[in-house]
TIRO-2110 file (N, C-alpha, C; in Angstrom, 1 decimal):
// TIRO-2110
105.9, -59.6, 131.9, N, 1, A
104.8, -59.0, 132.6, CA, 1, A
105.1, -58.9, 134.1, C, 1, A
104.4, -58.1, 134.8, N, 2, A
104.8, -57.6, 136.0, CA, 2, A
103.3, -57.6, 136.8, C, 2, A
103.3, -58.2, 138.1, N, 3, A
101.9, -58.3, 139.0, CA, 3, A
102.6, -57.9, 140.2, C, 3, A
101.3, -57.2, 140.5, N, 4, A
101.8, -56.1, 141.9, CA, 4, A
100.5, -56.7, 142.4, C, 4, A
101.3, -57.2, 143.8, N, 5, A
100.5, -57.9, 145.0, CA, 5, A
100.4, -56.7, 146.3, C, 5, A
99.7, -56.4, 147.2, N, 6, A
99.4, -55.9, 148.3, CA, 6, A
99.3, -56.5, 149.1, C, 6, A
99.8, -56.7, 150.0, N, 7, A
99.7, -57.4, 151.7, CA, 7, A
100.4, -56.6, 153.0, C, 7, A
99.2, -56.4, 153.0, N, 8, A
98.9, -55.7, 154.5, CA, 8, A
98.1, -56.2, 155.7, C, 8, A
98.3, -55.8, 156.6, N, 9, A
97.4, -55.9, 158.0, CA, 9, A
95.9, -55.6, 157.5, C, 9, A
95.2, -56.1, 157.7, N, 10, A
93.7, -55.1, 157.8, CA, 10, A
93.4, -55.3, 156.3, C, 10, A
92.7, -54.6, 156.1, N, 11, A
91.8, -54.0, 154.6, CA, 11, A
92.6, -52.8, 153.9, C, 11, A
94.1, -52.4, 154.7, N, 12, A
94.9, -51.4, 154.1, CA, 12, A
95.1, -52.3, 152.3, C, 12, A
95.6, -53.4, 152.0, N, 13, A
95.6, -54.1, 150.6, CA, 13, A
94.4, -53.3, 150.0, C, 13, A
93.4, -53.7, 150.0, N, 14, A
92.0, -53.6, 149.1, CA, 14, A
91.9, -52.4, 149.4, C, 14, A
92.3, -51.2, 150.1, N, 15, A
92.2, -49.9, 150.0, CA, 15, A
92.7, -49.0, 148.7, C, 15, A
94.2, -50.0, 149.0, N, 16, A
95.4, -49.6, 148.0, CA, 16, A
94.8, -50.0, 146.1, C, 16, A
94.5, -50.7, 146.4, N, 17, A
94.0, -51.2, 145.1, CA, 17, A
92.4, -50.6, 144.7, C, 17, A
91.6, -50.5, 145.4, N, 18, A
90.6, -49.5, 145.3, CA, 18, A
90.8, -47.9, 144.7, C, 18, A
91.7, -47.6, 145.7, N, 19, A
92.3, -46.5, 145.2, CA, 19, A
93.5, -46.2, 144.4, C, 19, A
93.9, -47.3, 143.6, N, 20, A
94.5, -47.1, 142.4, CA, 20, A
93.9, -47.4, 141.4, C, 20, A
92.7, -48.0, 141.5, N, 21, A
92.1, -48.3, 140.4, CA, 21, A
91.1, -47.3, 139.9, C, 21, A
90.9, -46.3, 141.2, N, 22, A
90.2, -45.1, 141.0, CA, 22, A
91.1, -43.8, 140.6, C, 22, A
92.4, -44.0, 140.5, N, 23, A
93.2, -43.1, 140.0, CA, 23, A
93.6, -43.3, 138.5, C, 23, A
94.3, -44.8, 138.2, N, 24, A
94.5, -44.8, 136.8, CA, 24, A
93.9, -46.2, 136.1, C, 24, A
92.7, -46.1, 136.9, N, 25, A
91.3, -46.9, 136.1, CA, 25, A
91.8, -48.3, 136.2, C, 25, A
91.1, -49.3, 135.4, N, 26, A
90.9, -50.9, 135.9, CA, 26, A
92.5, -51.4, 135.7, C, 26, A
92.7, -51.9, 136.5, N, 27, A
93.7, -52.9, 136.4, CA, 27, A
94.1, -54.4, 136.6, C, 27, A
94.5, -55.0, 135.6, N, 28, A
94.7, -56.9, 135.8, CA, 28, A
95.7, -57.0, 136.4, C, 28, A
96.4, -56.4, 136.8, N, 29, A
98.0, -57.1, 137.9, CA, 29, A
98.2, -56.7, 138.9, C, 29, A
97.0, -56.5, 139.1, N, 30, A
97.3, -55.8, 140.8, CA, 30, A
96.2, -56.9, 141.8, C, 30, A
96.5, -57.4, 142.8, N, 31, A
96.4, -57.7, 143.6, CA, 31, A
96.2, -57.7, 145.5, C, 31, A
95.0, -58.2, 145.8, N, 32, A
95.1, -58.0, 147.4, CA, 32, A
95.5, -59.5, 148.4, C, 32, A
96.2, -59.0, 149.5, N, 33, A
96.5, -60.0, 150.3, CA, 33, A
96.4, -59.6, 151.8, C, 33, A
95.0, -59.8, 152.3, N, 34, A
94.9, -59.4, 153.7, CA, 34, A
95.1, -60.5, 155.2, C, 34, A
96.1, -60.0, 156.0, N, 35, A
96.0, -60.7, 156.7, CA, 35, A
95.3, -59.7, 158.4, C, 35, A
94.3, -60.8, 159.0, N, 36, A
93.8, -60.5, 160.1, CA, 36, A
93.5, -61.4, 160.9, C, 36, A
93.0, -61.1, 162.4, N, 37, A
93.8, -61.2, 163.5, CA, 37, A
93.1, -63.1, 163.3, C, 37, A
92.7, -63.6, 162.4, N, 38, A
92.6, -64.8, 162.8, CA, 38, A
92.7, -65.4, 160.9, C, 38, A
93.4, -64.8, 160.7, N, 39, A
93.9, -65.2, 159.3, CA, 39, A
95.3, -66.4, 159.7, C, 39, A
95.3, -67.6, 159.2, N, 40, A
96.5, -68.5, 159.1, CA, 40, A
97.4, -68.2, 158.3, C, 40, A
98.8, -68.2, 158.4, N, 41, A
100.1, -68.3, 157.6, CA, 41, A
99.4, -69.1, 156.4, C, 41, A
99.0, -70.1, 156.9, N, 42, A
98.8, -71.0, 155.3, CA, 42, A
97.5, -70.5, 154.7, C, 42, A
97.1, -69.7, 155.3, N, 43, A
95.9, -69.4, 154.3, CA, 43, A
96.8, -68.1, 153.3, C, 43, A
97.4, -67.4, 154.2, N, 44, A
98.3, -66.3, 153.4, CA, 44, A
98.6, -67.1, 152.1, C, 44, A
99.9, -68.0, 152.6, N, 45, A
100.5, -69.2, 151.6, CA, 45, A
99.6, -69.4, 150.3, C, 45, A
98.5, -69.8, 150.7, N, 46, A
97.7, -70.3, 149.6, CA, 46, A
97.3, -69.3, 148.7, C, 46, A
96.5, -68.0, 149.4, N, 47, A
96.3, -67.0, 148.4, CA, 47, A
97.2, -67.0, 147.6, C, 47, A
98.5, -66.5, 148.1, N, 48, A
99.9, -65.9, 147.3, CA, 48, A
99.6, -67.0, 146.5, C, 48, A
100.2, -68.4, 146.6, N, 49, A
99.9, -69.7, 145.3, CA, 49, A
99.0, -69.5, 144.4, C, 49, A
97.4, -69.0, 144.8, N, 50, A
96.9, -69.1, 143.7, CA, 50, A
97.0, -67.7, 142.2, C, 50, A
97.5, -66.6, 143.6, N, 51, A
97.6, -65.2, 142.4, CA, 51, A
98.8, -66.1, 141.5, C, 51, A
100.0, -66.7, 141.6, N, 52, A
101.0, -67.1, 141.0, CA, 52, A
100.8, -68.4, 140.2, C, 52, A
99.5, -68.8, 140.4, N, 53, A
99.0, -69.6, 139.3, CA, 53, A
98.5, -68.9, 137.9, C, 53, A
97.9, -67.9, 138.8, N, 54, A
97.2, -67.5, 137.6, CA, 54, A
98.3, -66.6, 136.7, C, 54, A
99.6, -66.4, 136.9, N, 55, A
100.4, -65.6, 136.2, CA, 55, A
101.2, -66.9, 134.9, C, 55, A
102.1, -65.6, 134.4, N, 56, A
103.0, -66.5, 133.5, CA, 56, A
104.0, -66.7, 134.0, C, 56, A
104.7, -68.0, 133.5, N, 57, A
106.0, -68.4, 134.2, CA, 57, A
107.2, -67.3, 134.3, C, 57, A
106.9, -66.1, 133.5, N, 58, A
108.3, -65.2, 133.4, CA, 58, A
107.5, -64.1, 134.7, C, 58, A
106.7, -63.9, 135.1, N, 59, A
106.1, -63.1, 135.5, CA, 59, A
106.8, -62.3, 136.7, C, 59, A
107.1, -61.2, 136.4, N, 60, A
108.0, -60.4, 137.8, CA, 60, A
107.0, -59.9, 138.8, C, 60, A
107.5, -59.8, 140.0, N, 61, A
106.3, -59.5, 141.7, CA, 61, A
106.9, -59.0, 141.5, C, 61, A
106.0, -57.6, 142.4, N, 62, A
106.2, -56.8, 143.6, CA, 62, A
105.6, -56.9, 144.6, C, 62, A
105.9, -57.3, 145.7, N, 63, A
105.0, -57.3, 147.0, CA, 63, A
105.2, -56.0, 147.7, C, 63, A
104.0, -55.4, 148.0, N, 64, A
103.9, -54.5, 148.9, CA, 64, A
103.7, -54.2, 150.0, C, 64, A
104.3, -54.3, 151.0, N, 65, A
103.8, -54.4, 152.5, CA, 65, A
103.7, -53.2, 153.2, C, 65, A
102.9, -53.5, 154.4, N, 66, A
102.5, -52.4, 155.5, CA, 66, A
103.8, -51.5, 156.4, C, 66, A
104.4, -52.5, 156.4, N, 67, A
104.9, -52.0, 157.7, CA, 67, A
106.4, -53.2, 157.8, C, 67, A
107.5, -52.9, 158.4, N, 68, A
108.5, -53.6, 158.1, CA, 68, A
108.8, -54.1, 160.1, C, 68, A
109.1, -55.6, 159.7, N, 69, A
109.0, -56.4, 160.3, CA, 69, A
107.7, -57.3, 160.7, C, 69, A
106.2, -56.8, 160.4, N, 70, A
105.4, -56.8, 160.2, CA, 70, A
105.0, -58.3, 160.1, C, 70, A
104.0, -59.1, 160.3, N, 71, A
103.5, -60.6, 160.2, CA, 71, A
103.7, -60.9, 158.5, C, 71, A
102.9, -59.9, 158.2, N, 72, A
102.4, -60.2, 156.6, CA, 72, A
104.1, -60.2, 156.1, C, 72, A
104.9, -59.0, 156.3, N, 73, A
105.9, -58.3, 155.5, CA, 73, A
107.0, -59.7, 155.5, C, 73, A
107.2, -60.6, 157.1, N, 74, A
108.1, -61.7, 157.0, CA, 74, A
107.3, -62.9, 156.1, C, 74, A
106.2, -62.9, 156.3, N, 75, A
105.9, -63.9, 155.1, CA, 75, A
106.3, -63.8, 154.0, C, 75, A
105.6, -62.6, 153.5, N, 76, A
106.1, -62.4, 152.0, CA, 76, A
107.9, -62.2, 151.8, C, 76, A
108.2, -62.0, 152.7, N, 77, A
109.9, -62.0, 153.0, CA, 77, A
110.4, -63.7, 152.5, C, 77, A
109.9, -64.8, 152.8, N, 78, A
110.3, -65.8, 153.1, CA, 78, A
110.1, -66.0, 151.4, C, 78, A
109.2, -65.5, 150.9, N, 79, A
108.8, -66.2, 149.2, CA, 79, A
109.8, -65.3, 148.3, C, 79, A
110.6, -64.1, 148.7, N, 80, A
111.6, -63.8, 148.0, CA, 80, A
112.9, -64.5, 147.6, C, 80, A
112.7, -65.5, 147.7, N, 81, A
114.2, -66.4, 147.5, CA, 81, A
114.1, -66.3, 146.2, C, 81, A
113.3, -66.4, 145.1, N, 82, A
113.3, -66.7, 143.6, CA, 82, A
113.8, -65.4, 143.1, C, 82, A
114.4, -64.5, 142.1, N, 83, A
115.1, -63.5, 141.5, CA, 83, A
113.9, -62.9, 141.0, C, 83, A
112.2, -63.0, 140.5, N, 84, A
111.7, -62.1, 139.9, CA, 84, A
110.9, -61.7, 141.0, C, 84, A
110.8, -61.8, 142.3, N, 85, A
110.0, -62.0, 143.3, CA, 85, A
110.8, -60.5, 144.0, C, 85, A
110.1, -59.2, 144.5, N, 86, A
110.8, -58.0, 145.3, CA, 86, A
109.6, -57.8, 145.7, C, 86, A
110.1, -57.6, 147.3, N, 87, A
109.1, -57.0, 148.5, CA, 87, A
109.3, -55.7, 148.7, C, 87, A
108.5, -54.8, 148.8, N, 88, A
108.7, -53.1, 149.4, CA, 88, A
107.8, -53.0, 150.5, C, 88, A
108.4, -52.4, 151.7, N, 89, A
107.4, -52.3, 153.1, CA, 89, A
107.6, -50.9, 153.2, C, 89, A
106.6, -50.6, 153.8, N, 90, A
106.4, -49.2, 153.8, CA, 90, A
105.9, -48.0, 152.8, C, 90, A
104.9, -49.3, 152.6, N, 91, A
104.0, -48.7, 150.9, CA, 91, A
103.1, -47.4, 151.3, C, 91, A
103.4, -46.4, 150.4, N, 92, A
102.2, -45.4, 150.5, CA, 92, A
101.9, -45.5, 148.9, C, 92, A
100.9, -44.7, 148.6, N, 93, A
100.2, -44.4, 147.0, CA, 93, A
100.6, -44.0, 145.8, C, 93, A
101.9, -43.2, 146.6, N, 94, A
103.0, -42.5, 145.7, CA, 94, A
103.9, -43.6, 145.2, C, 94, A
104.4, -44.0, 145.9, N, 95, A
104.8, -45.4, 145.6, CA, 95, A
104.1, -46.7, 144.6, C, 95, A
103.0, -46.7, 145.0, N, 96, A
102.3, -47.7, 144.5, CA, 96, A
102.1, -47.2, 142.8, C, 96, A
101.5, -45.8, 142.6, N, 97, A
101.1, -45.5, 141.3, CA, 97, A
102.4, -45.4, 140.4, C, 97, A
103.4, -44.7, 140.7, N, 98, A
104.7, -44.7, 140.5, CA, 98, A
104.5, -46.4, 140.0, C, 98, A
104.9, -47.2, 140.4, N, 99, A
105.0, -49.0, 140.0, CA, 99, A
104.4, -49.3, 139.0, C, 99, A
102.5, -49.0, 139.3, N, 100, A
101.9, -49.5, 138.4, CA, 100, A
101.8, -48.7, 136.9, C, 100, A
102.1, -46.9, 137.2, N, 101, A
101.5, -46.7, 136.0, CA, 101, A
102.8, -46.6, 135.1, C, 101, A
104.0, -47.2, 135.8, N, 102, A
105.2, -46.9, 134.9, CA, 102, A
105.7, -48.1, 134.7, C, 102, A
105.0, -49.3, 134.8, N, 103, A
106.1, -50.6, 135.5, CA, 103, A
106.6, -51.5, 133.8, C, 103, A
105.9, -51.0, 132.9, N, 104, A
107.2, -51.6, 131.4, CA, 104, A
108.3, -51.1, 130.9, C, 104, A
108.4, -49.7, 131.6, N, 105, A
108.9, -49.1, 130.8, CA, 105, A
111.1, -49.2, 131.0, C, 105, A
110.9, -49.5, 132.5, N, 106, A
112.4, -49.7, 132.6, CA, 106, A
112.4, -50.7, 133.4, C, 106, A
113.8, -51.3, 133.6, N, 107, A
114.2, -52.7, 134.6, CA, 107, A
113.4, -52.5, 136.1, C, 107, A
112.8, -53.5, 136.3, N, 108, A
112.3, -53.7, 138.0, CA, 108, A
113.1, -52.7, 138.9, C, 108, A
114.6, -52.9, 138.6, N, 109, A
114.8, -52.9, 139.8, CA, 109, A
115.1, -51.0, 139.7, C, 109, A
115.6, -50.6, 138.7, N, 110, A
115.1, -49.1, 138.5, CA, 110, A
114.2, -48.3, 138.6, C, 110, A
112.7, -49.6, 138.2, N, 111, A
111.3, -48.6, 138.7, CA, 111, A
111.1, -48.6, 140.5, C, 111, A
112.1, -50.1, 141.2, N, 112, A
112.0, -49.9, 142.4, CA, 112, A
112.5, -48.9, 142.9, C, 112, A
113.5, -48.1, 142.8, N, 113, A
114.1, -47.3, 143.5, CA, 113, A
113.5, -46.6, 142.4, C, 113, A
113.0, -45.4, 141.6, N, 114, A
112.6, -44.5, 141.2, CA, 114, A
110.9, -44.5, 141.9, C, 114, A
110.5, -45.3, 142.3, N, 115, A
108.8, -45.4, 143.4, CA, 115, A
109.1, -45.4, 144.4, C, 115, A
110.5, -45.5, 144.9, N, 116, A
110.9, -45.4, 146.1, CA, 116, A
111.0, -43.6, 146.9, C, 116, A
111.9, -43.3, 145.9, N, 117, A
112.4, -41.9, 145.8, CA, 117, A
110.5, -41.1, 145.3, C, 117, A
110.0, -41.2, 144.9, N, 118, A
108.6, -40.7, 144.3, CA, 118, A
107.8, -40.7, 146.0, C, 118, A
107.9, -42.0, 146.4, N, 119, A
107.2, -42.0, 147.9, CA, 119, A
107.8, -41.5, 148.5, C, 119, A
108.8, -40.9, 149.2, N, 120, A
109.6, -40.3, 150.1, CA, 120, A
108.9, -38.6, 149.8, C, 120, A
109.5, -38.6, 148.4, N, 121, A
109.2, -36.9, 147.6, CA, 121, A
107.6, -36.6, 148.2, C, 121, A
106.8, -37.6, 148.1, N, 122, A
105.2, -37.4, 148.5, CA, 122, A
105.1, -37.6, 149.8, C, 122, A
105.9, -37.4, 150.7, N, 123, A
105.3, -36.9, 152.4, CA, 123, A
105.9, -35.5, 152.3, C, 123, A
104.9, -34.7, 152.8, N, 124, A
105.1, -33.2, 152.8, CA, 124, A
104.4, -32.7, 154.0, C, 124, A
105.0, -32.0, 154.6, N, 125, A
104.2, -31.2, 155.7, CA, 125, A
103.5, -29.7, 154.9, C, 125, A
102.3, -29.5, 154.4, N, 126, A
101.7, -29.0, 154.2, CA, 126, A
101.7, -27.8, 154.6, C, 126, A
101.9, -27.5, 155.6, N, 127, A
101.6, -26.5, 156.7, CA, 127, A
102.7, -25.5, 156.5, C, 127, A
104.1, -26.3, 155.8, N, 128, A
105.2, -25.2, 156.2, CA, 128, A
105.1, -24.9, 154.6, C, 128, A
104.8, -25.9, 153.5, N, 129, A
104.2, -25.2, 152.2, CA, 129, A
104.0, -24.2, 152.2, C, 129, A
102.3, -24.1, 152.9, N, 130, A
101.8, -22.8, 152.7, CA, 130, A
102.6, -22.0, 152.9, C, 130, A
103.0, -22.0, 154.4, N, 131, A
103.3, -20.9, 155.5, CA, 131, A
104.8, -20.3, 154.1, C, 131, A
105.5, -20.9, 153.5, N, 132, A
106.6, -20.4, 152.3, CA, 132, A
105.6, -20.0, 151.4, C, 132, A
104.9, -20.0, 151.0, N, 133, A
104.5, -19.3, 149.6, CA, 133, A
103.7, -18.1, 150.7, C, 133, A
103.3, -18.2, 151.6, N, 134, A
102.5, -16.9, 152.4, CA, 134, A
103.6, -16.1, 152.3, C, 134, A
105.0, -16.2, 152.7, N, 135, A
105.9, -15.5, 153.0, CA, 135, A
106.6, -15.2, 151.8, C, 135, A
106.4, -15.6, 150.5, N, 136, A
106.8, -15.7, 149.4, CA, 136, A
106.3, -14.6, 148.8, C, 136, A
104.7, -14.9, 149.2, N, 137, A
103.8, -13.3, 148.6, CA, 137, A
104.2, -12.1, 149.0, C, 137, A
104.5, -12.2, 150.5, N, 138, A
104.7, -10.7, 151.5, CA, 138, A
105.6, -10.2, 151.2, C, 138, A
106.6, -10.7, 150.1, N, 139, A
108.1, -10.1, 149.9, CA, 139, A
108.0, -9.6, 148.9, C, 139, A
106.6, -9.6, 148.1, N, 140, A
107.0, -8.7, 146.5, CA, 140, A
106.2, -7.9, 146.4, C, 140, A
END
């Protein structure tokens, strides 16, 4: 089994999970972890302990972070020492759905770098889209 955690600055977590649960409906392995401006390390700590209670002993993470070098991002840095435990910073949605709505189907570390490549593919400047298919039209 595979549980995908969120930890970010702010309410970005509970966004991410709001909004994937509004894309590919309810989900049990997904999780939030917010930290703010008077949130303690050990309360972080604890959260994370209790999501990892409630899993099974074989149970593979993904931690997803905001931003890299980030408060939350070295935390969750420090709890990757264990082999089923991977952190990704620099989470966008493309990424995130990529994870969840594919994450039995091949090895971790394959869906990591195939959600990786998925979120990069999903930043697009819009603008120069159009402006190519405008110029696309005008030619035939």
């Amino acid at each position: 089994m595979r549980c995908f955690i969120f930890a970010t600055h702010g309410y970005l977590s509970d966004a991410f999970v709001y909004s994937i649960e509004m894309i590919l409906g309810q989900q049990e392995n997904i999780h939030s972890i917010k930290m703010n401006p008077n949130t303690s390390t050990e309360s972080i700590k604890e959260q994370l302990q209790n999501i990892v209670a409630q899993q099974e002993s074989d149970t593979e993470y993904v931690v997803l972070t905001d931003i890299l070098g980030g408060s939350i991002t070295n935390l969750m840095a420090e709890w990757m020492t264990k082999e089923n435990i991977h952190v990704l910073t620099g989470t966008n949605l493309p990424v995130a759905i990529e994870l969840i709505s594919n994450n039995e189907d091949i090895s971790l570390k394959q869906l990591v770098h195939k959600s990786i490549y998925q979120g990069k593919e999903g930043i697009v400047y819009v603008n120069e889209v159009v402006e190519r298919q405008e110029q696309e039209r005008m030619e035939f």
